[in-house]
Every structure is written in C-alpha cells, then in structure tokens.
C-alpha positions as CSV (number, residue, x, y, z in Angstrom):
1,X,-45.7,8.2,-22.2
2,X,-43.1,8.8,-24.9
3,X,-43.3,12.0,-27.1
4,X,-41.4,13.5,-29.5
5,X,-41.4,17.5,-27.9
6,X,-39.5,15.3,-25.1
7,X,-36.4,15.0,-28.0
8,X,-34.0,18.0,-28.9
9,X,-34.3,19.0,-33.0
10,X,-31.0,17.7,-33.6
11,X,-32.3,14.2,-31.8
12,X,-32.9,11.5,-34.3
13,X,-36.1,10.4,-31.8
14,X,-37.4,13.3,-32.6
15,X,-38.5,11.5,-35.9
16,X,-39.9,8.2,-34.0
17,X,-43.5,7.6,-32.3
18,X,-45.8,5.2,-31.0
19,X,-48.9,4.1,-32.4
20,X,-51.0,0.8,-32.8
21,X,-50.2,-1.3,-36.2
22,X,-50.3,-4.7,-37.2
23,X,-47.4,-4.7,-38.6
24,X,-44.6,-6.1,-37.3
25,X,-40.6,-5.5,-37.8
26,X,-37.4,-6.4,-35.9
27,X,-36.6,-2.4,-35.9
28,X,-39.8,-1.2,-34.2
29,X,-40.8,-3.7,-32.4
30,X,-40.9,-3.3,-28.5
31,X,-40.4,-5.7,-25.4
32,X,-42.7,-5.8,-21.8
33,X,-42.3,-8.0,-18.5
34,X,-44.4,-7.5,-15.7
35,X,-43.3,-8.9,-12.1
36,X,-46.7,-9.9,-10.6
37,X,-44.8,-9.8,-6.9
38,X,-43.4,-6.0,-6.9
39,X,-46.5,-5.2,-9.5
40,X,-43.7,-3.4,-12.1
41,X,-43.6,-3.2,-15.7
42,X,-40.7,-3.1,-17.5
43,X,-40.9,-1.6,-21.8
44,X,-38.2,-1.8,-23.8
45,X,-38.6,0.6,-26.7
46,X,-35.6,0.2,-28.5
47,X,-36.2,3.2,-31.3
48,X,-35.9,5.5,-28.8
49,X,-33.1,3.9,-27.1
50,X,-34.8,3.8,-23.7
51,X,-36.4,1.4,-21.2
52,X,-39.2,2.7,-18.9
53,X,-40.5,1.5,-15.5
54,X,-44.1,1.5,-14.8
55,X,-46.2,0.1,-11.8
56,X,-49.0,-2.0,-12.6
57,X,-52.0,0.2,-11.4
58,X,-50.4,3.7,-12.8
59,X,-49.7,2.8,-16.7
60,X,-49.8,6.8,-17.7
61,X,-46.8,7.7,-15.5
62,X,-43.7,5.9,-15.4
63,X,-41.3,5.7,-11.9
64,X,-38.4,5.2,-13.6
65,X,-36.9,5.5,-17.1
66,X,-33.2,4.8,-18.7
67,X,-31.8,5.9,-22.1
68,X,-27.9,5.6,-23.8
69,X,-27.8,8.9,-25.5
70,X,-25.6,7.8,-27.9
71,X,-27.5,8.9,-31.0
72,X,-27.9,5.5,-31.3
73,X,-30.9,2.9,-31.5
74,X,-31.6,-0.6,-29.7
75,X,-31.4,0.0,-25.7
76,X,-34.2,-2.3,-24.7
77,X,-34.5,-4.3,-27.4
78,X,-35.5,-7.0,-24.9
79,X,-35.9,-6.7,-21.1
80,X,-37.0,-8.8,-18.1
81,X,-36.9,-9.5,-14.7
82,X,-34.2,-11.9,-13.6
83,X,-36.3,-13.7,-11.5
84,X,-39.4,-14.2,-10.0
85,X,-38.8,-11.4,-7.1
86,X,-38.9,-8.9,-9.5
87,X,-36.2,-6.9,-8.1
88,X,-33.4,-7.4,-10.9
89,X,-34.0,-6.0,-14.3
90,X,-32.2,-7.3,-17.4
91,X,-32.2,-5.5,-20.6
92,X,-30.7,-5.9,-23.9
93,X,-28.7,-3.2,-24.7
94,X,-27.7,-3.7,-28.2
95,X,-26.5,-0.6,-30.9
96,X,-28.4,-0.3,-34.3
97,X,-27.9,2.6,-36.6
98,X,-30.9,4.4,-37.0
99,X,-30.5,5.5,-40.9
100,X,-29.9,1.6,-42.2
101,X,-30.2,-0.4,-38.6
102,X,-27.1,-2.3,-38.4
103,X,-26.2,-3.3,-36.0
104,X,-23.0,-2.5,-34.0
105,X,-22.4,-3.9,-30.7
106,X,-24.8,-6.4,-28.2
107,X,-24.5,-6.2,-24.6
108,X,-26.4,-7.2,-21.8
109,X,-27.1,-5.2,-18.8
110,X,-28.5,-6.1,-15.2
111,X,-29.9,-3.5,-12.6
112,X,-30.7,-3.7,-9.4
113,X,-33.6,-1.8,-9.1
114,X,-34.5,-2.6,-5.6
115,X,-31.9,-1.1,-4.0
116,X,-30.8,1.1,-6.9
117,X,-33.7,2.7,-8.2
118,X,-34.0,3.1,-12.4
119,X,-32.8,6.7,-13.7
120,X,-29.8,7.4,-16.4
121,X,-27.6,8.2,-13.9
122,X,-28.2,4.2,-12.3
123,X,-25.0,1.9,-13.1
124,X,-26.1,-1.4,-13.9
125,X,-24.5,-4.1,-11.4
126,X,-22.7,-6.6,-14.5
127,X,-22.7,-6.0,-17.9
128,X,-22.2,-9.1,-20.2
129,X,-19.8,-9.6,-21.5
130,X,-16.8,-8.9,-19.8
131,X,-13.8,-9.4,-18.9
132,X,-14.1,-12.3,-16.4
133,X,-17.2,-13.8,-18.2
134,X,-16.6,-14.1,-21.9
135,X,-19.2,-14.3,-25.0
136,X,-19.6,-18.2,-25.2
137,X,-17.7,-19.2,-27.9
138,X,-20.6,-21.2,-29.7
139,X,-22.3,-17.5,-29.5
140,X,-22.2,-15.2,-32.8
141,X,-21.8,-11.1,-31.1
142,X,-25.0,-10.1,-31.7
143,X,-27.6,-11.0,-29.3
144,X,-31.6,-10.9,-30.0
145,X,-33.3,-12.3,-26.8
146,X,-33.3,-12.7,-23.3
147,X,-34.7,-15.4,-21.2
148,X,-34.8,-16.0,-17.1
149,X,-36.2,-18.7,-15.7
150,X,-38.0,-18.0,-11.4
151,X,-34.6,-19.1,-10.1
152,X,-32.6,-16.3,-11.7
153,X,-31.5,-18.6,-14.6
154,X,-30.3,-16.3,-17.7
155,X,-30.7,-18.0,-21.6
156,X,-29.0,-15.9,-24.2
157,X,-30.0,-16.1,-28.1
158,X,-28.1,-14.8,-30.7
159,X,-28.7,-13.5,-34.3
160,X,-28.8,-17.3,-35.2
161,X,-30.9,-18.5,-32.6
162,X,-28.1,-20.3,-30.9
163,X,-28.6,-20.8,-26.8
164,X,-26.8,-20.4,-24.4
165,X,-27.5,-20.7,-20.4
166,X,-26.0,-18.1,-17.7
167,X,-26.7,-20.7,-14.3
168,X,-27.3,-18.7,-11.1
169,X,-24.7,-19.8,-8.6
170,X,-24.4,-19.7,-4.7
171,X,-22.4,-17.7,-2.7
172,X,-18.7,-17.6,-2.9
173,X,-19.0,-18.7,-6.7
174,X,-19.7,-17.2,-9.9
175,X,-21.0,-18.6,-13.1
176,X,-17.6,-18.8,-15.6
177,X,-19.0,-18.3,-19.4
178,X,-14.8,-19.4,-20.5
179,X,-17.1,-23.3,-21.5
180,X,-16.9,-25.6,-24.2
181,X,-20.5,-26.5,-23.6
182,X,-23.5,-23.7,-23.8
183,X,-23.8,-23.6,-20.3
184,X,-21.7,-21.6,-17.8
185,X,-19.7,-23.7,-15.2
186,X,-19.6,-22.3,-11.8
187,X,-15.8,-21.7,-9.7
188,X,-14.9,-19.8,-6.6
189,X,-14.5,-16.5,-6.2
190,X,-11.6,-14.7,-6.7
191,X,-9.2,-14.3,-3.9
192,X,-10.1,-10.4,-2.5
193,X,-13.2,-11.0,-3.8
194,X,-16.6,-11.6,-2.7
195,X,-20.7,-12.6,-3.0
196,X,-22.9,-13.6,-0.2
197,X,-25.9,-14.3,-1.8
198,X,-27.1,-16.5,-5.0
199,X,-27.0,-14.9,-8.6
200,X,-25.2,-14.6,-11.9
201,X,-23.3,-11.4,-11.1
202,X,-19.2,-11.7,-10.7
203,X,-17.9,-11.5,-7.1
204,X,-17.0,-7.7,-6.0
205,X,-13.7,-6.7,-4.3
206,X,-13.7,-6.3,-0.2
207,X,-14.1,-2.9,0.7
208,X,-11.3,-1.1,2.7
209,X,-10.6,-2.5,5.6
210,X,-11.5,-5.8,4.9
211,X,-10.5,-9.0,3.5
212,X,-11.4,-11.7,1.9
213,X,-9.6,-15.3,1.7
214,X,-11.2,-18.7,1.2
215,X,-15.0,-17.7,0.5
216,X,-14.7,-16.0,4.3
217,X,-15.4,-12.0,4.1
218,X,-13.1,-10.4,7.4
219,X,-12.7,-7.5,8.8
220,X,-8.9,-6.4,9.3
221,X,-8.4,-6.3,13.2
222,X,-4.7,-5.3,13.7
223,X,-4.0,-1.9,14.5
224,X,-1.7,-1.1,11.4
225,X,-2.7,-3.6,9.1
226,X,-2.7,-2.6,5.2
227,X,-6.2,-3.6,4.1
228,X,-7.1,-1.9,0.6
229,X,-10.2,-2.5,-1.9
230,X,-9.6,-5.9,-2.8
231,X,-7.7,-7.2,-0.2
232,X,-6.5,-10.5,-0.2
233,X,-4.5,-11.0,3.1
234,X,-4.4,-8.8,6.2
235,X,-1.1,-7.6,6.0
236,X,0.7,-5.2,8.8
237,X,2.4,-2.2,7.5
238,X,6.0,-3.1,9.8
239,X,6.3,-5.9,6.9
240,X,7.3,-2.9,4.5
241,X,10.7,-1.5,4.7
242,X,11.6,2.0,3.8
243,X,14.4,2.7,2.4
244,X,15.7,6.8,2.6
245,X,17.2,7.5,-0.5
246,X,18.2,11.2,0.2
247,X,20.4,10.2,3.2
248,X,22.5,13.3,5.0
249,X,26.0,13.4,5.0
250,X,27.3,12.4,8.1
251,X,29.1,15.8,10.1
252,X,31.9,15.4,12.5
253,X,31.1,16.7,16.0
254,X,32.1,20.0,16.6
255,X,35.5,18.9,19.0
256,X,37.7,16.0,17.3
257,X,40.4,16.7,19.7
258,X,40.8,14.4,22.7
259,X,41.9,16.8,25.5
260,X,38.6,19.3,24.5
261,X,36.3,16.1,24.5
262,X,37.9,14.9,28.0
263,X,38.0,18.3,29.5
264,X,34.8,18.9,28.6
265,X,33.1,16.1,29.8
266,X,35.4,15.8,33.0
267,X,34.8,19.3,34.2
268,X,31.4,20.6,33.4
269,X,28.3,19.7,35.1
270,X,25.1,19.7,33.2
271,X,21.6,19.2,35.3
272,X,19.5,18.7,32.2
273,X,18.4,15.5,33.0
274,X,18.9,13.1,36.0
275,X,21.2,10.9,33.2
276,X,23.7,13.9,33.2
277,X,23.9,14.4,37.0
278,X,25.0,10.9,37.5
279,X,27.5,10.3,34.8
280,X,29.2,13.7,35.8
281,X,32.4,13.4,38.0
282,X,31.6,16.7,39.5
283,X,28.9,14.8,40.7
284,X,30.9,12.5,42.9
285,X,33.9,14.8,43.4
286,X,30.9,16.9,45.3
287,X,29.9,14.0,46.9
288,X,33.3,13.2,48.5
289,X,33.3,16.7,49.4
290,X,30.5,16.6,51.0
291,X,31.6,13.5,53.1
292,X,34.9,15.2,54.1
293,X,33.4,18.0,55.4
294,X,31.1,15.6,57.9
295,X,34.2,13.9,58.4
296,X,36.5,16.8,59.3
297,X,33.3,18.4,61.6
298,X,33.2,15.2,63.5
299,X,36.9,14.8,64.2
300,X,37.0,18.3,65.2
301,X,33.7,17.9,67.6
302,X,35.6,14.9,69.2
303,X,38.8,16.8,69.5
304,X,37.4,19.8,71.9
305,X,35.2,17.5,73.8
306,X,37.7,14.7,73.9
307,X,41.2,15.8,74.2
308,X,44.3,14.1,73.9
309,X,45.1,10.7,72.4
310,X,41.8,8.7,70.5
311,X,43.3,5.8,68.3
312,X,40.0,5.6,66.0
313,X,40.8,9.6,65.5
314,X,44.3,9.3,65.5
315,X,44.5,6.2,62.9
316,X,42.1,7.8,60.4
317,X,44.6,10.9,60.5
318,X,47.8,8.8,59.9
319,X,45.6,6.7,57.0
320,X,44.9,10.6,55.4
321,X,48.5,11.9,56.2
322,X,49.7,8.4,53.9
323,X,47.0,9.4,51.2
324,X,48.1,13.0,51.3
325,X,49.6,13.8,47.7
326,X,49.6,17.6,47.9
327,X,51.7,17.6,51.5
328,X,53.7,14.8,50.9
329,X,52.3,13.3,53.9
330,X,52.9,15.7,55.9
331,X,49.0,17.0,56.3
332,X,45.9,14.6,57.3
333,X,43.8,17.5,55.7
334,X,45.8,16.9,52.3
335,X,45.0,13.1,52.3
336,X,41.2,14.1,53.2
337,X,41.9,16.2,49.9
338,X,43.4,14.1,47.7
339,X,40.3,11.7,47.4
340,X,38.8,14.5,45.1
341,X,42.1,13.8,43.2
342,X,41.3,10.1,43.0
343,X,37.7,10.7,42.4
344,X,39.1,13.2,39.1
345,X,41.6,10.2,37.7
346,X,39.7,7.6,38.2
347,X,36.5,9.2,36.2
348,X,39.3,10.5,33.7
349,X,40.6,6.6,33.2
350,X,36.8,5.5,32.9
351,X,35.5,8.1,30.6
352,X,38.9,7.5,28.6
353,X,38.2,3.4,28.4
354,X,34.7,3.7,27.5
355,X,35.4,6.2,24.7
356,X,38.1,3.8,23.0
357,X,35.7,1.3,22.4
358,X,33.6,3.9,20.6
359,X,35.7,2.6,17.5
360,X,35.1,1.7,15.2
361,X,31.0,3.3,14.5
362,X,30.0,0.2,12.5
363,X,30.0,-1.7,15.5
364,X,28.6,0.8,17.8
365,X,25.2,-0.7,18.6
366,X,24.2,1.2,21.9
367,X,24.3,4.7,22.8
368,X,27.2,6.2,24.9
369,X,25.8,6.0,28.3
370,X,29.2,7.1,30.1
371,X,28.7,10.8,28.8
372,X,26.0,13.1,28.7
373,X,25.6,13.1,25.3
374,X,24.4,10.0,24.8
375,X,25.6,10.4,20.8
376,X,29.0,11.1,21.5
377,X,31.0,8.9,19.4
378,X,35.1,8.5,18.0
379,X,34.8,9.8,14.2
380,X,35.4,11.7,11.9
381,X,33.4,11.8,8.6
382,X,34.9,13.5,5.4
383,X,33.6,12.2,1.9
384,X,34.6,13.4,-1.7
385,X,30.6,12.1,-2.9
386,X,29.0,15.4,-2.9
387,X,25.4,16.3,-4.8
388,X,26.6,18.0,-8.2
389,X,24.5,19.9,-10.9
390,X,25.4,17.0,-13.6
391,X,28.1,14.6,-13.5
392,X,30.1,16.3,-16.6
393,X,31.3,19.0,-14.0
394,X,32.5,16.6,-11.5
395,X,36.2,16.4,-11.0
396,X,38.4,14.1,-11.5
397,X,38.0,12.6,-7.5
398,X,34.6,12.4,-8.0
399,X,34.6,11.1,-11.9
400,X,35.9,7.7,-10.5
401,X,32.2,7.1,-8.7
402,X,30.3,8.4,-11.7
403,X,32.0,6.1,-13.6
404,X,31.7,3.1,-11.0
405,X,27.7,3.9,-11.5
406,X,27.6,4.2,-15.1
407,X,28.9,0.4,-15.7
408,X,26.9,-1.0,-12.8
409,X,24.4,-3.3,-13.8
410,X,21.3,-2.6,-12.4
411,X,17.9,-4.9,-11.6
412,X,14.1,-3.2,-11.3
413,X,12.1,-5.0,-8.1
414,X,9.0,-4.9,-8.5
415,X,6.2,-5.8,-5.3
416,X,2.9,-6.1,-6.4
417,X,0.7,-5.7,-3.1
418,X,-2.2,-7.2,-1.9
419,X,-2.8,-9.3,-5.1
420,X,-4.1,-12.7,-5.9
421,X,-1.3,-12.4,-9.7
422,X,0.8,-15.5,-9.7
423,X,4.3,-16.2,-11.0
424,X,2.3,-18.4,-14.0
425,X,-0.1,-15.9,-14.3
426,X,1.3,-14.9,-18.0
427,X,2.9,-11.8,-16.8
428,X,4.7,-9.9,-19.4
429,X,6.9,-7.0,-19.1
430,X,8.5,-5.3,-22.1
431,X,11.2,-2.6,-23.0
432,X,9.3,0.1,-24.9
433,X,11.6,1.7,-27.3
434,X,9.5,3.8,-30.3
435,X,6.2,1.8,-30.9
436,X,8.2,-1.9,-30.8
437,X,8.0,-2.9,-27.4
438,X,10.3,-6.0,-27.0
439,X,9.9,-8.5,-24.3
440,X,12.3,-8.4,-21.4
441,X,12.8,-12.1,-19.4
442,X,11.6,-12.0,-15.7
443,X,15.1,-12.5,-13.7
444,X,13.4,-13.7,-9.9
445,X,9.7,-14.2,-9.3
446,X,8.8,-15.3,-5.8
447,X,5.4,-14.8,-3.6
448,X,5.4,-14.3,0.0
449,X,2.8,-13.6,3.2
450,X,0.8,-16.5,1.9
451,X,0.9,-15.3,-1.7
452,X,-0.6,-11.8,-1.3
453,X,2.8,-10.2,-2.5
454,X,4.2,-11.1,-5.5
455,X,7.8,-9.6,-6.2
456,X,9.5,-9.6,-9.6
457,X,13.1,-8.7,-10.6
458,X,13.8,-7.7,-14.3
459,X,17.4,-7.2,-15.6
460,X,17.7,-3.7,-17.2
461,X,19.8,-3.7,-20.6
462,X,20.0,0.0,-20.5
463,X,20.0,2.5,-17.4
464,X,17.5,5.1,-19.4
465,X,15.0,2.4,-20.4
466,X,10.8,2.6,-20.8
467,X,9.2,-0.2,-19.1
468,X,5.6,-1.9,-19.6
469,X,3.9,-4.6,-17.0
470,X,1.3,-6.2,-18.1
471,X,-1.3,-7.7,-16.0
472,X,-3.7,-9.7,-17.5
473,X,-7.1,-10.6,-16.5
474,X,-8.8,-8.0,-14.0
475,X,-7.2,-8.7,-10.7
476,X,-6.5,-6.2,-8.2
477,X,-3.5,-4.9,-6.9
478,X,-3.5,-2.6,-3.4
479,X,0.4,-1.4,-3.6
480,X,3.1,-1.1,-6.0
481,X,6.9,-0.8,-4.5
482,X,9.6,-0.6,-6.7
483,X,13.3,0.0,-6.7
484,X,16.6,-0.6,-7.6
485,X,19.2,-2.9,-7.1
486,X,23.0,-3.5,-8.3
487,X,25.9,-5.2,-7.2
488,X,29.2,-3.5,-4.9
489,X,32.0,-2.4,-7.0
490,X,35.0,-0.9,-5.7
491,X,37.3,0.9,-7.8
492,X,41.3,0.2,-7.7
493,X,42.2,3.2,-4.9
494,X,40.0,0.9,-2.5
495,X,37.4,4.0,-2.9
C-alpha cells in the first residue's frame, strides 16, 4: 500500500492519498491490468508518480514498484500488459505538474518484467518515441491511453482521441511509426542490428564479437577480426594500415669508410650465429688450411715410405711450385700457401660486388646476406629537418620546409568503421568558427569491405580549423580513423 510517511516533507506526495470516492477526475484517477497467465497486477497511480506490481493472491504487499522522482506527477497514468503472456508491461509515462496539472511531456515505456524484474533501478527495453520510431504524425504529443491487443498489438490515443496502431512484427523486422497512415509499417532491421523474436521493440546492436548482416546473427570466427557492438561486417584488423608519424631520423653506421667496412668484415670472425660462420672468409681460408695440412701430411707419408720419383706426387708439387706467388715458383709449399691468398681476394672481390649493389637504399629490398650484419647497407644519412621548439626559431635552411608546409593544401580523411552510414545518408560536416558553423562540401566519399567502411575526404580552407560531423539518425559506428593528406612540393634547391 501507498502511504504518505513513505514521502520525504519536501515531497509533494506527501500531500496525496488514497481513498474510496465516487468521484471521478482525469488528475486522480488510477489504471489496473491483471494477467490471468502469470496471475500479476499491474496499478498505475499517477499522483504519486509510481506504478506498483502486485500478484493476484497477495494484494497487501506489492513485488515490485517503479517511480520517476522527478517531483513530477503522471507515471502510470495508464498501464498494461503487452500481451496475453503477461511478461511485458507497458505504462504511460506522461509529466503533469502537480500545482495546476499540465501537462509537459507523454512517453511511453515497455518493461520486461520477466526477465528484468520491476524496481527504479529497471531500464525499460523501448521507450516511445524515439529516434528510430517517430510520434505518428496524425498524433497530437500528449498521449492519454494505451491499448494491446493478445498478440502484442499496441493502440495509442492521444489528447484528442485520435488512434493510432504499433503492429507487432517478426523477427529481423521492426515496426517503422515514420507512416502516412495510423498504422506502423514493418522494414528490416538495421544492418548491425538484430531481433529474434516477434514484438514492437526496435532491433538491438550485435554484441562484441559478433555480427550481424542480412537478418543472420554471426559470430566473428577469424582470429584478428575487428568485431565491435554493432558490427556490421567481420572485418580483419591487417585491413587497417598504420601509419608512424614520429618516425626516427635515419643514423649513418658507425664506419662510412670503405677500407674499415672491407677490413672488417674480411678479417674478423664472428661465431654468433651459424649465418656469420659461413659468410666469413676466415671460414674458408681455415678450411683450405685445414686441407693443406692433410695434403702436405700425405705427401710427406708417401715420401719416407715411397722414395724416389712418384709422378702423381711429383705433378701436384710442380702444379703448387706454378701457383706459388710468395717464392716465385720456386717453393711447392708457397703454391700450397698461396690458395689462402686466393681464398682472401676472391672473398675480397665478392664482398666488394655485393656491397655495390647496396645502392642506391630505395631499391634495397632484401637484407645483406653476404655479411654478417645482415643491415649493412651503402649510405649515408644527413638531413637539415630537425624537431624545433617553434618554427619562428628555425633558420633560414630549415625556413624553406616551414614554408613548403604552411602553403600546402591539406585534405582531412575520415573512415568511419564498422557502420551501416551511406554516402546519401545526409551527412553534414561543417567549419565551426564562433557559434556560425558553415557547411564545408564533401571532396571523395567512397564505401569499401561490402559497405562497412565509409571514408570521406573534406578540403580544409584553413590549417587551424574546428570541424563538426554530423551523423544523423542513430547508427553505430565501431572505429573512427582520421588523418591527413596533401600533395608533394619541392622547393627550387631541389630540397
């Protein structure tokens, strides 16, 4: 029951009660539905703003009540059950004054009490009307009665007793209100929205991870796909690009100098990694080393158990005394020798060839697999572009690029992610300057991955400018990317 110690002093309740009268009036007058299948009673008693829920065997204490707490009047001025399930309740929740009971504003809400329960804290699941579903033209604002029919069938009258008719539709629809008739007309959901069973409510976004396109609710399966609430399209996150925009400077390596390079890598012999071993002509010149000395042990083995004259031993001396560049041919050891010469210039020549076509960088695709630095490149970086404090303390080098910037025209790019917004879609973007915004024209507007991005490119007059997008209707959007684009210029010094 309803009581006025339940109201604070400063509560204009506090001045309202209930009692038995013959009299009638629009102010006092309460509203009751019963659902004979869940055995609940709804009572709307608008004068204390609040709608209570009772069971049909227990009138004395009530499961459930709901109030505004707006210090205003009207909050169940009418209430029923949507259906015959009883498991949706629908209440009038219109805004009277309490001093002279006009009225300010009419809505209607729906709750699901089922699954919900019925407290203040209990968000109703649609309130009409709304964005998407729009007081019926032929309507007058404030609303005075409610009407559902078993199937879940809403009728609306207003102050003038005018109808109209809220049809339940299936799921994957939702009834549209936006009719020249006075009923509503039912259309698809939304793309990234959904509903999977039958009723008046609007279609919900998919939850994260999902997707919805077509009337078909999906779960995103990719392993890095981009699947917000709302999500239209599953969409893999290599689509995006990033772009760095606070990019090192480039540093020369530490030796520029051919001969250090060449020496260096020619004559050192790093075992980091099996990569290093190979590339390294130490490597090989220990290799031929190796072979010489089981070559020189063999021919000596042969000697002392084989003297005097052995062609096979005699030829390979006379094929080392002709290689033999420290003796002058005059020593088979100094040809056996000069192999690990051969082995030096020939790794010299290769490294050398391989690191001239290290130029140009730009067309440097592959690492440097010849050395063990696999980085090793034929450059040298120097740049006059440095990060300054401001641009008015730049010299005169550096002026020339700061001016190059300030007469660059620049574009704003604008990617509207995961959305169902269309390049007709009445999309308006303006140039706030003071409290005049002024419309700015839409340069490029293009959708792409089967119209779940939609990208825009606006023309900036100004390079300190205020932009506003407007998006209307209530769409959702999972990402924003913007940027900025302009045009090459090159200045007369070819810089």
């Amino acid at each position: 029951m309803i009581t006025s110690n339940q109201f604070a002093y400063s509560d204009p309740r506090i001045n309202q009660y209930l009692t038995n009268s013959r009299d009638y009036s629009a102010q006092t007058v309460m509203s009751v539905s019963i659902a004979w299948r869940t055995q609940c009673v709804l009572i709307g008693a608008q004068p204390f703003d609040m709608v209570l829920l009772y069971l049909l065997d227990d009138p004395m204490h009530p499961i459930g009540t709901r109030q505004n707490r707006i210090e205003l009047m009207g909050f169940g001025k009418n209430v029923t059950w949507l259906d015959d399930k009883g498991e949706k309740a629908v209440i009038l929740a219109n805004s009277y004054t309490y001093s002279t009971y006009q009225w300010i504003l009419s809505f209607v809400h729906i709750y699901d009490i089922q699954s919900d329960e019925f407290s203040d804290s209990t968000q109703p699941v649609l309130i009409y009307p709304n964005s998407q579903q729009i007081l019926f033209r032929w309507l007058v604002p404030e609303l005075i009665r409610l009407v559902c029919s078993s199937h879940g069938h809403l009728a609306i009258f207003d102050d003038l007793g005018i109808p109209a008719i809220i049809y339940s539709t299936p799921s994957g629809t939702y009834p549209n209100t936006n009719s020249t008739y006075f009923t509503s007309n039912t259309v698809p959901c939304i793309r990234g929205t959904y509903r999977n069973y039958t009723g008046i409510e609007l279609c919900i976004p998919c939850s994260n991870g999902t997707y919805a396109y077509s009337n078909s609710y999906s779960p995103c399966t990719l392993p890095d796909s981009f699947c917000p609430y709302g999500a239209v399209e599953e969409i893999s996150y290599s689509i995006f690009e990033s772009i760095e925009q606070d990019q090192d400077y480039l540093e020369s390596p530490e030796n520029t100098v051919f001969d250090d390079i060449l020496m260096q890598n020619i004559f050192s012999f790093n075992a980091q990694s099996g990569h290093c071993v190979l590339v390294s002509p130490i490597t090989w010149v220990l290799l031929v080393i190796a072979l010489g000395i089981i070559l020189v042990g063999g021919m000596f083995i042969h000697e002392a158990f084989f003297p005097g004259i052995h062609i096979t031993r005699d030829g390979t001396k006379q094929i080392f005394k002709k290689m033999d560049l420290i003796g002058e041919g005059e020593l088979w050891i100094g040809g056996l020798a000069s192999t690990k010469v051969l082995v030096i210039v020939i790794s010299v020549y290769d490294f050398s060839n391989q690191y001239f076509h290290q130029y140009p960088i730009e067309q440097v695709t592959s690492d440097s697999s010849f050395a063990c630095d696999v980085t090793l490149r034929i450059a040298k970086f120097s740049t006059t572009m440095q990060m300054t404090s401001t641009s008015h303390n730049s010299t005169k080098q550096n002026q020339v690029i700061f001016n190059m910037l300030n007469a660059q025209s620049i574009t704003l790019n604008v990617d509207l992610i995961q959305t169902t917004f269309i390049c007709n879609g009445s999309l308006i973007v303006q140039r706030v300057v003071g409290s005049q915004p002024t419309q700015l024209p839409i340069s490029v507007c293009e959708t792409s991955h089967n119209d779940s991005i939609l990208s825009l490119a606006i023309a900036l007059l100004t390079q300190e400018v205020g932009i506003q997008l407007t998006l209307p209707g209530s769409r959702t959007v999972g990402a924003i990317c913007l940027g900025l684009s302009g045009p090459s210029m090159m200045s007369t010094d070819k810089r």
